[in-house]
C-alpha positions as CSV (number, residue, x, y, z in Angstrom):
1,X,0.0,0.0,0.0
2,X,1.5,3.5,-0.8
3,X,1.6,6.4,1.0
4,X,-1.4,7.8,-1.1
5,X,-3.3,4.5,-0.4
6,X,-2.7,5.0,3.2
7,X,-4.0,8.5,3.2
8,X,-7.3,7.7,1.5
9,X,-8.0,4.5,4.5
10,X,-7.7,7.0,6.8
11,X,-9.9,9.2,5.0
12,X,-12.1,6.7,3.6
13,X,-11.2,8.2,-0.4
14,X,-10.0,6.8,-3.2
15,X,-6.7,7.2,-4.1
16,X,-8.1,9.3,-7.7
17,X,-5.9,12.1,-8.8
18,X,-8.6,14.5,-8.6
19,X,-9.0,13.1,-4.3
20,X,-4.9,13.1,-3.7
21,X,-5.0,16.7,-2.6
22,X,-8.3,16.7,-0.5
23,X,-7.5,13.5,0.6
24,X,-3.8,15.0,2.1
25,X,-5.9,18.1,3.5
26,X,-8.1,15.9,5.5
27,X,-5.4,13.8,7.0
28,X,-3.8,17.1,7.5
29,X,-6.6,17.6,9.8
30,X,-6.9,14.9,11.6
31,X,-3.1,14.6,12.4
32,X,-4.5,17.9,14.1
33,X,-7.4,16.7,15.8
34,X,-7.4,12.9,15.4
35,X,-10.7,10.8,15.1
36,X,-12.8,14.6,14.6
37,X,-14.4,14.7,10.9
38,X,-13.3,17.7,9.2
39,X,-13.4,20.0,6.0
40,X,-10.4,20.1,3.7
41,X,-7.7,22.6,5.4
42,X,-6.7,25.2,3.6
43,X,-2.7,25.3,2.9
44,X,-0.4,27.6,5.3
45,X,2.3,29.4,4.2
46,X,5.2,28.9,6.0
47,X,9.0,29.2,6.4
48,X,11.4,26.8,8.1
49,X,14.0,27.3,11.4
50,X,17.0,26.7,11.6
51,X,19.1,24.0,13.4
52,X,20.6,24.5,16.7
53,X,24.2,22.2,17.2
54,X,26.2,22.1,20.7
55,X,25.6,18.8,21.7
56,X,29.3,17.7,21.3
57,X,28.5,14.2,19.9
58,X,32.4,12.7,18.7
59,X,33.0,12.0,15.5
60,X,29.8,13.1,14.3
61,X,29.3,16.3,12.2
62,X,26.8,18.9,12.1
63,X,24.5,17.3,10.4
64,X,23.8,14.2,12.8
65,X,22.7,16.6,15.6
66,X,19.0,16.8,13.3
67,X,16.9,14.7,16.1
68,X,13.8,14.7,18.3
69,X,11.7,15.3,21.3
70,X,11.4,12.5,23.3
71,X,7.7,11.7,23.0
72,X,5.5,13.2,25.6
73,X,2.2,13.6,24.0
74,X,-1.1,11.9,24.7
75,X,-2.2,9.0,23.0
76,X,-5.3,9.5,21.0
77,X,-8.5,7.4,21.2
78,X,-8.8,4.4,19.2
79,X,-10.1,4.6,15.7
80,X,-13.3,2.9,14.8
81,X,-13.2,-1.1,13.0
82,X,-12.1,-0.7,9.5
83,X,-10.7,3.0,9.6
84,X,-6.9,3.4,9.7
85,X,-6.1,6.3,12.5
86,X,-3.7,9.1,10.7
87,X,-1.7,8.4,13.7
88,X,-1.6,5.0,11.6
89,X,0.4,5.9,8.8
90,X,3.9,5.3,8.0
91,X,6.6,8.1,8.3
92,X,6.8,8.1,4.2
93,X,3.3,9.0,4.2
94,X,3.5,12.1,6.7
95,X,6.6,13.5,5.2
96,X,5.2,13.4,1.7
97,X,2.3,15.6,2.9
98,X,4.5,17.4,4.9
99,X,6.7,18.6,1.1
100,X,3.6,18.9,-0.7
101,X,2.5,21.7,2.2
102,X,6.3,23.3,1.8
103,X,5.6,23.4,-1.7
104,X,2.9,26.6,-1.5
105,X,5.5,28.5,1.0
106,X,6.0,31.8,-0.8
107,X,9.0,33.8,-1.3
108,X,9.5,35.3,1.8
109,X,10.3,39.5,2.3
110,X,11.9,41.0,5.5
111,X,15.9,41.8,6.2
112,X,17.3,39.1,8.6
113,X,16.8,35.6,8.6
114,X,15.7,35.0,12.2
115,X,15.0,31.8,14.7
116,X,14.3,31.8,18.2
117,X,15.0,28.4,19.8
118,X,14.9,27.3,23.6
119,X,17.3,24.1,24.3
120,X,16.8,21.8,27.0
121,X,19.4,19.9,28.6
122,X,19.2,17.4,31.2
123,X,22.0,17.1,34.0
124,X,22.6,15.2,36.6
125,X,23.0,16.4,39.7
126,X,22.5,16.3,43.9
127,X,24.5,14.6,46.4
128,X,25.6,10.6,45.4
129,X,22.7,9.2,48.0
130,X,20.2,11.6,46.2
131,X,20.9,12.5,42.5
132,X,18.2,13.9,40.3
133,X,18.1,15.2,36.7
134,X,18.1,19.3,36.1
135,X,17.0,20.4,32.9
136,X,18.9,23.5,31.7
137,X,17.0,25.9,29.6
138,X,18.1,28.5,27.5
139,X,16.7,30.4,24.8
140,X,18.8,31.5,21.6
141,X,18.1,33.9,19.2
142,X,19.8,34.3,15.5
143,X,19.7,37.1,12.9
144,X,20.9,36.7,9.5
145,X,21.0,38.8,6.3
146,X,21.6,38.1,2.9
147,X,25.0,39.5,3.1
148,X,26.0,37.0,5.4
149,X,26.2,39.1,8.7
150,X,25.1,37.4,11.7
151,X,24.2,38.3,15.2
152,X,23.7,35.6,18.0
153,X,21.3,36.1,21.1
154,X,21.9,34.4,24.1
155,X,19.8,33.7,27.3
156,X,20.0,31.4,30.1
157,X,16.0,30.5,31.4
158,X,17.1,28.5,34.4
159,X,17.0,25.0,35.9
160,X,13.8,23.0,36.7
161,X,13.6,19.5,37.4
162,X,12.7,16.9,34.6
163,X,10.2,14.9,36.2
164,X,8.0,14.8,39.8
165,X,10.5,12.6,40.7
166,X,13.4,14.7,40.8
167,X,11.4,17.3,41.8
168,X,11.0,15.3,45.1
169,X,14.7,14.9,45.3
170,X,15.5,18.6,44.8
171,X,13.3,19.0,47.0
172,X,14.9,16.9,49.8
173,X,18.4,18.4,48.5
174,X,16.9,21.9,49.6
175,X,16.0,23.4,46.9
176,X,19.5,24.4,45.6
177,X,19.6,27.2,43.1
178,X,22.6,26.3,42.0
179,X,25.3,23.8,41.3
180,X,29.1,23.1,40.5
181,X,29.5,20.9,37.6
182,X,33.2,21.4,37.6
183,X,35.9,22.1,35.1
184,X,34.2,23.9,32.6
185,X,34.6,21.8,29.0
186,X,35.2,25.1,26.3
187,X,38.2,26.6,25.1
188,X,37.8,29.3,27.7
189,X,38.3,26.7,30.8
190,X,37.1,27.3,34.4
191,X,34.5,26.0,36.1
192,X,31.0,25.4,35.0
193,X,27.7,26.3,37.0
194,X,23.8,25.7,36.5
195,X,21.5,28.2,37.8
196,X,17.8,27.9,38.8
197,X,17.1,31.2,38.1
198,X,17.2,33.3,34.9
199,X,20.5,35.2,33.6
200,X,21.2,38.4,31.9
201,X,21.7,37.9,28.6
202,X,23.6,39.0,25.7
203,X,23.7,39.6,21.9
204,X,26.7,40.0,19.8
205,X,27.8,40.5,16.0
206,X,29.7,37.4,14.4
207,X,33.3,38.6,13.0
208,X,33.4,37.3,10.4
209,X,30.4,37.4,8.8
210,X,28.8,34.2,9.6
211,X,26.7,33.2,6.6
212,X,24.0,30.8,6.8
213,X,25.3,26.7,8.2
214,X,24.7,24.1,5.5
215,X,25.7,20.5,6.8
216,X,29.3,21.4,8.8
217,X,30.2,24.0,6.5
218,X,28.9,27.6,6.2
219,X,27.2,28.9,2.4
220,X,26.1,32.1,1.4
221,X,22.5,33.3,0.4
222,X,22.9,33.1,-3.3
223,X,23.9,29.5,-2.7
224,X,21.3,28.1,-1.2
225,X,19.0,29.5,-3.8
226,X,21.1,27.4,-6.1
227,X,20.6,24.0,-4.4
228,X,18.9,21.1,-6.2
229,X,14.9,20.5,-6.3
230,X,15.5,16.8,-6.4
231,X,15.6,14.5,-3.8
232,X,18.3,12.6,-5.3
233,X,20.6,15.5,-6.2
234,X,20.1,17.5,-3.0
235,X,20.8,14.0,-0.7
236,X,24.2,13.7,-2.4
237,X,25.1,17.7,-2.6
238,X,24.9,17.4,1.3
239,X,26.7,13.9,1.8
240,X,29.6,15.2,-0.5
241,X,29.5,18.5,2.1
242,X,30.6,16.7,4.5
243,X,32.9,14.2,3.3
244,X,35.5,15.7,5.6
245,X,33.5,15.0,8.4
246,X,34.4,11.6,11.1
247,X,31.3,9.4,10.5
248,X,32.8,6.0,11.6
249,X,30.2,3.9,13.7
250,X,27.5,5.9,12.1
251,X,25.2,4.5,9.1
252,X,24.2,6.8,6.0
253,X,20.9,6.9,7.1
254,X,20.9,9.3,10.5
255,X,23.8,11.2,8.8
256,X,21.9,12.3,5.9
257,X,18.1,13.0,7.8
258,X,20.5,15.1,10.6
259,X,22.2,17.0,6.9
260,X,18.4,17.1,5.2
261,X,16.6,18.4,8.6
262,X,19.7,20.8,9.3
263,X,18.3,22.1,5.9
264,X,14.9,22.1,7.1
265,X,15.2,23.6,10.1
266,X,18.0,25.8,9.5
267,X,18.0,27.8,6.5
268,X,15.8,29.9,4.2
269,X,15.8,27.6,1.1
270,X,13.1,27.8,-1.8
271,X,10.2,26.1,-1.2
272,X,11.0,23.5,-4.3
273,X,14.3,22.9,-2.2
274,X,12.5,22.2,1.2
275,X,10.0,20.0,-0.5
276,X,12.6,18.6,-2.0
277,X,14.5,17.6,1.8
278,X,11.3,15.8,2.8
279,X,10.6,13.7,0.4
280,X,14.4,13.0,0.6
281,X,13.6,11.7,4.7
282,X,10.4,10.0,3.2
283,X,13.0,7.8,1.2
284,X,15.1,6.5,4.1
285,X,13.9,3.0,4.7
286,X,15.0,3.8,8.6
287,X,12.2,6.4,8.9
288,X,9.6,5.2,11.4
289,X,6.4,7.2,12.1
290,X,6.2,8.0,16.2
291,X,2.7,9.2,16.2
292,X,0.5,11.9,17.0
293,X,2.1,13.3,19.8
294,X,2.9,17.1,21.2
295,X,6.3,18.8,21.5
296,X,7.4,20.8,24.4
297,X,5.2,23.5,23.8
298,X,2.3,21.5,23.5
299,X,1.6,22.4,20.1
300,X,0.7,19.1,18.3
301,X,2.5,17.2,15.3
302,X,3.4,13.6,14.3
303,X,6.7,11.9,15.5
304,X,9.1,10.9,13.1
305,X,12.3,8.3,14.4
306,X,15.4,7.4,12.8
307,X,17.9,5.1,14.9
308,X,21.4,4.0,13.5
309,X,24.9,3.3,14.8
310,X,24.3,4.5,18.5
311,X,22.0,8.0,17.2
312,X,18.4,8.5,17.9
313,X,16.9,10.8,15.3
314,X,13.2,12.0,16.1
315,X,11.8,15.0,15.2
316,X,8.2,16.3,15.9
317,X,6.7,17.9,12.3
318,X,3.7,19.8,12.1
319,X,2.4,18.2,8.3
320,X,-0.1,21.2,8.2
321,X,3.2,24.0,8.2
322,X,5.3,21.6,7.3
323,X,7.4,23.2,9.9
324,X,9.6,21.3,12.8
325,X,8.4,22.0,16.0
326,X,10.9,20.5,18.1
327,X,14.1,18.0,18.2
328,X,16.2,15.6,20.0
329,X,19.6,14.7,20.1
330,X,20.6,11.5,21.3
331,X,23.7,8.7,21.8
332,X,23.6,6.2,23.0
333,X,25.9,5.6,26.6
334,X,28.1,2.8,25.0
335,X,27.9,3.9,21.1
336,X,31.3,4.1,21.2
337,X,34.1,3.2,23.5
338,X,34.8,6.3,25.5
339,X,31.6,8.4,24.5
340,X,29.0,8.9,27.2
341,X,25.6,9.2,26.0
342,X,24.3,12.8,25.9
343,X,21.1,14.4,24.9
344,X,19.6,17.6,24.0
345,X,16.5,19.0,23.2
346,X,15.2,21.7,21.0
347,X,12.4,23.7,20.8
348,X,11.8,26.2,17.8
349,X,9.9,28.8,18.9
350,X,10.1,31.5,16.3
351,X,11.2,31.6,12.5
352,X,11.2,33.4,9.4
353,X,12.0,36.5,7.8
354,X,11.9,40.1,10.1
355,X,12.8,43.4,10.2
356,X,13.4,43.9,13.7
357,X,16.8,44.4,15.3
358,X,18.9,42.2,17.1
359,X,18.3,42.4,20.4
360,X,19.1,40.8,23.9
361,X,16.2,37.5,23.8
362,X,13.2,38.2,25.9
363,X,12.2,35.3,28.7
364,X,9.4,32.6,27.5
Protein backbone atom coordinates (compact mmCIF):
# COMPACT_ATOMS: atom_id res chain seq x y z
CA UNK A 1 0.00 0.00 0.00
CA UNK A 2 1.47 3.53 -0.82
CA UNK A 3 1.57 6.36 1.04
CA UNK A 4 -1.41 7.77 -1.07
CA UNK A 5 -3.33 4.48 -0.37
CA UNK A 6 -2.69 5.00 3.24
CA UNK A 7 -4.01 8.47 3.23
CA UNK A 8 -7.26 7.68 1.50
CA UNK A 9 -8.03 4.48 4.52
CA UNK A 10 -7.72 6.98 6.79
CA UNK A 11 -9.88 9.20 5.04
CA UNK A 12 -12.11 6.66 3.57
CA UNK A 13 -11.18 8.15 -0.40
CA UNK A 14 -9.98 6.77 -3.21
CA UNK A 15 -6.72 7.22 -4.09
CA UNK A 16 -8.05 9.27 -7.69
CA UNK A 17 -5.92 12.09 -8.77
CA UNK A 18 -8.58 14.55 -8.58
CA UNK A 19 -9.05 13.06 -4.28
CA UNK A 20 -4.92 13.11 -3.67
CA UNK A 21 -4.97 16.73 -2.56
CA UNK A 22 -8.32 16.66 -0.49
CA UNK A 23 -7.53 13.53 0.62
CA UNK A 24 -3.83 14.96 2.05
CA UNK A 25 -5.91 18.06 3.48
CA UNK A 26 -8.10 15.93 5.50
CA UNK A 27 -5.43 13.82 6.95
CA UNK A 28 -3.80 17.06 7.50
CA UNK A 29 -6.63 17.61 9.84
CA UNK A 30 -6.95 14.92 11.62
CA UNK A 31 -3.14 14.61 12.45
CA UNK A 32 -4.48 17.85 14.10
CA UNK A 33 -7.43 16.67 15.82
CA UNK A 34 -7.35 12.85 15.38
CA UNK A 35 -10.70 10.78 15.15
CA UNK A 36 -12.81 14.59 14.60
CA UNK A 37 -14.38 14.72 10.87
CA UNK A 38 -13.30 17.70 9.17
CA UNK A 39 -13.43 19.98 6.03
CA UNK A 40 -10.36 20.11 3.72
CA UNK A 41 -7.67 22.62 5.39
CA UNK A 42 -6.68 25.25 3.57
CA UNK A 43 -2.68 25.29 2.91
CA UNK A 44 -0.41 27.59 5.33
CA UNK A 45 2.28 29.38 4.16
CA UNK A 46 5.21 28.90 5.96
CA UNK A 47 8.97 29.15 6.36
CA UNK A 48 11.43 26.83 8.14
CA UNK A 49 14.01 27.29 11.39
CA UNK A 50 16.97 26.70 11.60
CA UNK A 51 19.10 24.01 13.43
CA UNK A 52 20.60 24.48 16.66
CA UNK A 53 24.18 22.24 17.19
CA UNK A 54 26.19 22.09 20.73
CA UNK A 55 25.56 18.79 21.73
CA UNK A 56 29.32 17.71 21.34
CA UNK A 57 28.53 14.19 19.87
CA UNK A 58 32.38 12.75 18.68
CA UNK A 59 33.04 12.02 15.49
CA UNK A 60 29.83 13.06 14.31
CA UNK A 61 29.35 16.33 12.22
CA UNK A 62 26.75 18.94 12.09
CA UNK A 63 24.48 17.25 10.40
CA UNK A 64 23.77 14.23 12.81
CA UNK A 65 22.69 16.58 15.63
CA UNK A 66 19.02 16.75 13.31
CA UNK A 67 16.92 14.66 16.06
CA UNK A 68 13.78 14.74 18.27
CA UNK A 69 11.65 15.26 21.34
CA UNK A 70 11.41 12.50 23.31
CA UNK A 71 7.69 11.68 23.01
CA UNK A 72 5.55 13.20 25.61
CA UNK A 73 2.18 13.65 23.98
CA UNK A 74 -1.14 11.94 24.67
CA UNK A 75 -2.24 8.97 23.00
CA UNK A 76 -5.34 9.48 20.95
CA UNK A 77 -8.54 7.37 21.22
CA UNK A 78 -8.76 4.37 19.21
CA UNK A 79 -10.09 4.62 15.72
CA UNK A 80 -13.32 2.85 14.77
CA UNK A 81 -13.16 -1.06 12.96
CA UNK A 82 -12.11 -0.69 9.47
CA UNK A 83 -10.72 3.01 9.64
CA UNK A 84 -6.91 3.45 9.72
CA UNK A 85 -6.09 6.30 12.46
CA UNK A 86 -3.68 9.09 10.70
CA UNK A 87 -1.69 8.40 13.71
CA UNK A 88 -1.59 5.04 11.64
CA UNK A 89 0.39 5.94 8.79
CA UNK A 90 3.85 5.27 7.95
CA UNK A 91 6.61 8.06 8.27
CA UNK A 92 6.78 8.12 4.21
CA UNK A 93 3.27 9.02 4.16
CA UNK A 94 3.51 12.11 6.68
CA UNK A 95 6.64 13.50 5.23
CA UNK A 96 5.19 13.39 1.67
CA UNK A 97 2.26 15.59 2.93
CA UNK A 98 4.54 17.43 4.93
CA UNK A 99 6.69 18.62 1.06
CA UNK A 100 3.58 18.85 -0.74
CA UNK A 101 2.49 21.69 2.22
CA UNK A 102 6.35 23.25 1.83
CA UNK A 103 5.65 23.44 -1.67
CA UNK A 104 2.93 26.62 -1.47
CA UNK A 105 5.47 28.46 1.03
CA UNK A 106 6.04 31.78 -0.76
CA UNK A 107 8.95 33.80 -1.27
CA UNK A 108 9.50 35.32 1.84
CA UNK A 109 10.26 39.50 2.30
CA UNK A 110 11.89 41.02 5.48
CA UNK A 111 15.88 41.84 6.23
CA UNK A 112 17.26 39.07 8.65
CA UNK A 113 16.84 35.62 8.56
CA UNK A 114 15.73 35.03 12.16
CA UNK A 115 14.96 31.79 14.71
CA UNK A 116 14.28 31.79 18.21
CA UNK A 117 14.98 28.36 19.85
CA UNK A 118 14.88 27.26 23.56
CA UNK A 119 17.28 24.08 24.26
CA UNK A 120 16.77 21.85 26.96
CA UNK A 121 19.43 19.91 28.62
CA UNK A 122 19.15 17.43 31.21
CA UNK A 123 22.00 17.06 33.96
CA UNK A 124 22.62 15.18 36.63
CA UNK A 125 23.00 16.39 39.71
CA UNK A 126 22.55 16.31 43.93
CA UNK A 127 24.46 14.58 46.42
CA UNK A 128 25.56 10.58 45.40
CA UNK A 129 22.71 9.21 47.97
CA UNK A 130 20.16 11.64 46.23
CA UNK A 131 20.87 12.53 42.53
CA UNK A 132 18.24 13.92 40.25
CA UNK A 133 18.10 15.17 36.69
CA UNK A 134 18.11 19.29 36.12
CA UNK A 135 17.00 20.35 32.89
CA UNK A 136 18.92 23.51 31.68
CA UNK A 137 16.98 25.90 29.57
CA UNK A 138 18.06 28.55 27.50
CA UNK A 139 16.69 30.44 24.75
CA UNK A 140 18.80 31.47 21.60
CA UNK A 141 18.08 33.93 19.16
CA UNK A 142 19.84 34.32 15.48
CA UNK A 143 19.66 37.06 12.86
CA UNK A 144 20.86 36.67 9.54
CA UNK A 145 21.01 38.81 6.30
CA UNK A 146 21.60 38.14 2.90
CA UNK A 147 25.01 39.55 3.05
CA UNK A 148 26.03 37.02 5.41
CA UNK A 149 26.18 39.09 8.73
CA UNK A 150 25.07 37.43 11.65
CA UNK A 151 24.24 38.31 15.24
CA UNK A 152 23.72 35.60 18.00
CA UNK A 153 21.29 36.14 21.09
CA UNK A 154 21.90 34.40 24.14
CA UNK A 155 19.76 33.69 27.35
CA UNK A 156 19.98 31.44 30.14
CA UNK A 157 16.04 30.46 31.42
CA UNK A 158 17.12 28.46 34.38
CA UNK A 159 17.00 24.96 35.86
CA UNK A 160 13.81 22.96 36.69
CA UNK A 161 13.60 19.53 37.41
CA UNK A 162 12.74 16.85 34.56
CA UNK A 163 10.25 14.89 36.21
CA UNK A 164 7.98 14.82 39.82
CA UNK A 165 10.50 12.65 40.73
CA UNK A 166 13.38 14.74 40.82
CA UNK A 167 11.38 17.28 41.82
CA UNK A 168 10.95 15.30 45.14
CA UNK A 169 14.68 14.86 45.25
CA UNK A 170 15.49 18.58 44.83
CA UNK A 171 13.26 18.98 47.04
CA UNK A 172 14.92 16.89 49.82
CA UNK A 173 18.41 18.36 48.50
CA UNK A 174 16.94 21.95 49.64
CA UNK A 175 16.00 23.39 46.92
CA UNK A 176 19.50 24.44 45.62
CA UNK A 177 19.61 27.24 43.07
CA UNK A 178 22.59 26.34 41.98
CA UNK A 179 25.31 23.78 41.32
CA UNK A 180 29.10 23.08 40.53
CA UNK A 181 29.47 20.94 37.64
CA UNK A 182 33.15 21.40 37.57
CA UNK A 183 35.89 22.10 35.10
CA UNK A 184 34.21 23.95 32.56
CA UNK A 185 34.57 21.77 28.96
CA UNK A 186 35.16 25.12 26.30
CA UNK A 187 38.15 26.62 25.14
CA UNK A 188 37.80 29.27 27.68
CA UNK A 189 38.34 26.67 30.78
CA UNK A 190 37.13 27.34 34.39
CA UNK A 191 34.51 26.02 36.13
CA UNK A 192 30.98 25.38 34.96
CA UNK A 193 27.68 26.33 37.02
CA UNK A 194 23.84 25.67 36.49
CA UNK A 195 21.48 28.17 37.77
CA UNK A 196 17.81 27.89 38.83
CA UNK A 197 17.06 31.22 38.12
CA UNK A 198 17.22 33.28 34.87
CA UNK A 199 20.53 35.21 33.61
CA UNK A 200 21.24 38.41 31.85
CA UNK A 201 21.67 37.90 28.61
CA UNK A 202 23.61 38.99 25.72
CA UNK A 203 23.66 39.55 21.89
CA UNK A 204 26.70 39.96 19.76
CA UNK A 205 27.84 40.46 15.97
CA UNK A 206 29.69 37.45 14.41
CA UNK A 207 33.32 38.59 12.97
CA UNK A 208 33.42 37.34 10.44
CA UNK A 209 30.43 37.41 8.77
CA UNK A 210 28.77 34.24 9.64
CA UNK A 211 26.70 33.21 6.56
CA UNK A 212 24.03 30.78 6.84
CA UNK A 213 25.33 26.73 8.21
CA UNK A 214 24.66 24.09 5.52
CA UNK A 215 25.74 20.45 6.77
CA UNK A 216 29.27 21.38 8.80
CA UNK A 217 30.17 23.97 6.54
CA UNK A 218 28.91 27.64 6.15
CA UNK A 219 27.17 28.92 2.42
CA UNK A 220 26.07 32.15 1.44
CA UNK A 221 22.54 33.32 0.35
CA UNK A 222 22.95 33.07 -3.29
CA UNK A 223 23.92 29.53 -2.72
CA UNK A 224 21.29 28.10 -1.15
CA UNK A 225 18.97 29.46 -3.84
CA UNK A 226 21.06 27.38 -6.12
CA UNK A 227 20.63 23.96 -4.38
CA UNK A 228 18.87 21.11 -6.16
CA UNK A 229 14.87 20.53 -6.28
CA UNK A 230 15.50 16.81 -6.37
CA UNK A 231 15.62 14.52 -3.80
CA UNK A 232 18.25 12.62 -5.30
CA UNK A 233 20.62 15.49 -6.15
CA UNK A 234 20.12 17.46 -2.98
CA UNK A 235 20.82 14.00 -0.72
CA UNK A 236 24.16 13.72 -2.36
CA UNK A 237 25.08 17.73 -2.56
CA UNK A 238 24.88 17.40 1.27
CA UNK A 239 26.70 13.88 1.84
CA UNK A 240 29.65 15.21 -0.54
CA UNK A 241 29.53 18.51 2.08
CA UNK A 242 30.62 16.65 4.52
CA UNK A 243 32.86 14.17 3.27
CA UNK A 244 35.48 15.66 5.65
CA UNK A 245 33.50 14.96 8.36
CA UNK A 246 34.36 11.62 11.12
CA UNK A 247 31.32 9.44 10.51
CA UNK A 248 32.85 6.02 11.63
CA UNK A 249 30.22 3.88 13.71
CA UNK A 250 27.53 5.91 12.14
CA UNK A 251 25.19 4.50 9.09
CA UNK A 252 24.24 6.78 6.01
CA UNK A 253 20.86 6.87 7.13
CA UNK A 254 20.94 9.27 10.54
CA UNK A 255 23.77 11.17 8.79
CA UNK A 256 21.94 12.27 5.90
CA UNK A 257 18.11 13.04 7.85
CA UNK A 258 20.48 15.06 10.62
CA UNK A 259 22.16 17.01 6.90
CA UNK A 260 18.35 17.10 5.19
CA UNK A 261 16.60 18.43 8.63
CA UNK A 262 19.74 20.76 9.26
CA UNK A 263 18.27 22.11 5.88
CA UNK A 264 14.90 22.06 7.06
CA UNK A 265 15.23 23.57 10.13
CA UNK A 266 18.02 25.83 9.45
CA UNK A 267 18.04 27.79 6.51
CA UNK A 268 15.85 29.88 4.20
CA UNK A 269 15.81 27.56 1.14
CA UNK A 270 13.15 27.82 -1.82
CA UNK A 271 10.18 26.14 -1.22
CA UNK A 272 11.04 23.55 -4.33
CA UNK A 273 14.25 22.91 -2.18
CA UNK A 274 12.45 22.24 1.20
CA UNK A 275 10.03 19.96 -0.46
CA UNK A 276 12.59 18.59 -2.02
CA UNK A 277 14.50 17.62 1.84
CA UNK A 278 11.26 15.80 2.79
CA UNK A 279 10.60 13.71 0.37
CA UNK A 280 14.42 12.96 0.63
CA UNK A 281 13.59 11.66 4.72
CA UNK A 282 10.40 9.97 3.21
CA UNK A 283 12.98 7.76 1.19
CA UNK A 284 15.07 6.54 4.13
CA UNK A 285 13.92 3.00 4.71
CA UNK A 286 15.03 3.77 8.62
CA UNK A 287 12.17 6.39 8.93
CA UNK A 288 9.63 5.24 11.40
CA UNK A 289 6.42 7.21 12.09
CA UNK A 290 6.16 7.96 16.20
CA UNK A 291 2.71 9.17 16.17
CA UNK A 292 0.53 11.90 17.04
CA UNK A 293 2.06 13.31 19.82
CA UNK A 294 2.89 17.09 21.19
CA UNK A 295 6.27 18.77 21.55
CA UNK A 296 7.37 20.78 24.44
CA UNK A 297 5.19 23.51 23.81
CA UNK A 298 2.27 21.50 23.49
CA UNK A 299 1.62 22.35 20.06
CA UNK A 300 0.68 19.07 18.32
CA UNK A 301 2.47 17.22 15.30
CA UNK A 302 3.40 13.58 14.34
CA UNK A 303 6.69 11.85 15.51
CA UNK A 304 9.08 10.93 13.08
CA UNK A 305 12.29 8.31 14.37
CA UNK A 306 15.38 7.36 12.85
CA UNK A 307 17.90 5.11 14.87
CA UNK A 308 21.36 3.97 13.47
CA UNK A 309 24.87 3.30 14.79
CA UNK A 310 24.29 4.49 18.55
CA UNK A 311 22.00 8.01 17.18
CA UNK A 312 18.38 8.51 17.89
CA UNK A 313 16.92 10.80 15.33
CA UNK A 314 13.21 11.98 16.14
CA UNK A 315 11.77 14.99 15.19
CA UNK A 316 8.17 16.30 15.90
CA UNK A 317 6.72 17.90 12.33
CA UNK A 318 3.70 19.81 12.10
CA UNK A 319 2.42 18.25 8.25
CA UNK A 320 -0.09 21.19 8.24
CA UNK A 321 3.20 24.00 8.17
CA UNK A 322 5.30 21.63 7.30
CA UNK A 323 7.42 23.24 9.87
CA UNK A 324 9.61 21.27 12.78
CA UNK A 325 8.36 21.99 15.98
CA UNK A 326 10.93 20.46 18.10
CA UNK A 327 14.05 17.97 18.24
CA UNK A 328 16.21 15.63 19.98
CA UNK A 329 19.58 14.69 20.07
CA UNK A 330 20.58 11.47 21.33
CA UNK A 331 23.66 8.73 21.78
CA UNK A 332 23.60 6.21 23.04
CA UNK A 333 25.85 5.63 26.56
CA UNK A 334 28.08 2.75 25.02
CA UNK A 335 27.88 3.93 21.14
CA UNK A 336 31.30 4.15 21.24
CA UNK A 337 34.07 3.16 23.55
CA UNK A 338 34.78 6.31 25.48
CA UNK A 339 31.58 8.42 24.52
CA UNK A 340 29.03 8.93 27.23
CA UNK A 341 25.55 9.17 26.03
CA UNK A 342 24.26 12.84 25.88
CA UNK A 343 21.06 14.37 24.92
CA UNK A 344 19.56 17.63 24.05
CA UNK A 345 16.51 19.00 23.15
CA UNK A 346 15.23 21.74 21.01
CA UNK A 347 12.43 23.68 20.78
CA UNK A 348 11.80 26.18 17.79
CA UNK A 349 9.90 28.84 18.91
CA UNK A 350 10.15 31.54 16.26
CA UNK A 351 11.16 31.59 12.52
CA UNK A 352 11.18 33.37 9.36
CA UNK A 353 12.01 36.52 7.83
CA UNK A 354 11.91 40.07 10.09
CA UNK A 355 12.78 43.43 10.23
CA UNK A 356 13.39 43.91 13.67
CA UNK A 357 16.75 44.42 15.26
CA UNK A 358 18.85 42.24 17.11
CA UNK A 359 18.30 42.38 20.43
CA UNK A 360 19.12 40.80 23.94
CA UNK A 361 16.17 37.49 23.80
CA UNK A 362 13.17 38.16 25.93
CA UNK A 363 12.18 35.25 28.70
CA UNK A 364 9.41 32.63 27.50
Amino acid sequence: MNELQMISAALEESPSERTTAEGRARLLAEIADPGRATAPARRRRFSLPRWGLGLGLAGVTAAAVAVAVAVSGTTPADPPPGKQSATDLSARAVLLAAAERAESIPVAQGRYWHVKRMYAISLRVGPERNPYTMERLNIEETWTDRKGRSWTGHREVGARPKTPADAEAWKRDGSPTRWDLGPADTVQGGRSYLYGTPRPGTVVAMDPPHGFYLYDGLISFEELRRLPADPKRLSARLLDAGRGGDLTGFGRDVVLAGALANLLAGVPVTPEVRAAAFRALAALPSARGLGAVKDPQGRPGVGIGIAQGGLTLRMIVDPRTSFILSSTAAEARRARPGVSGKERETAFLEVGWTDTKPGVPALP
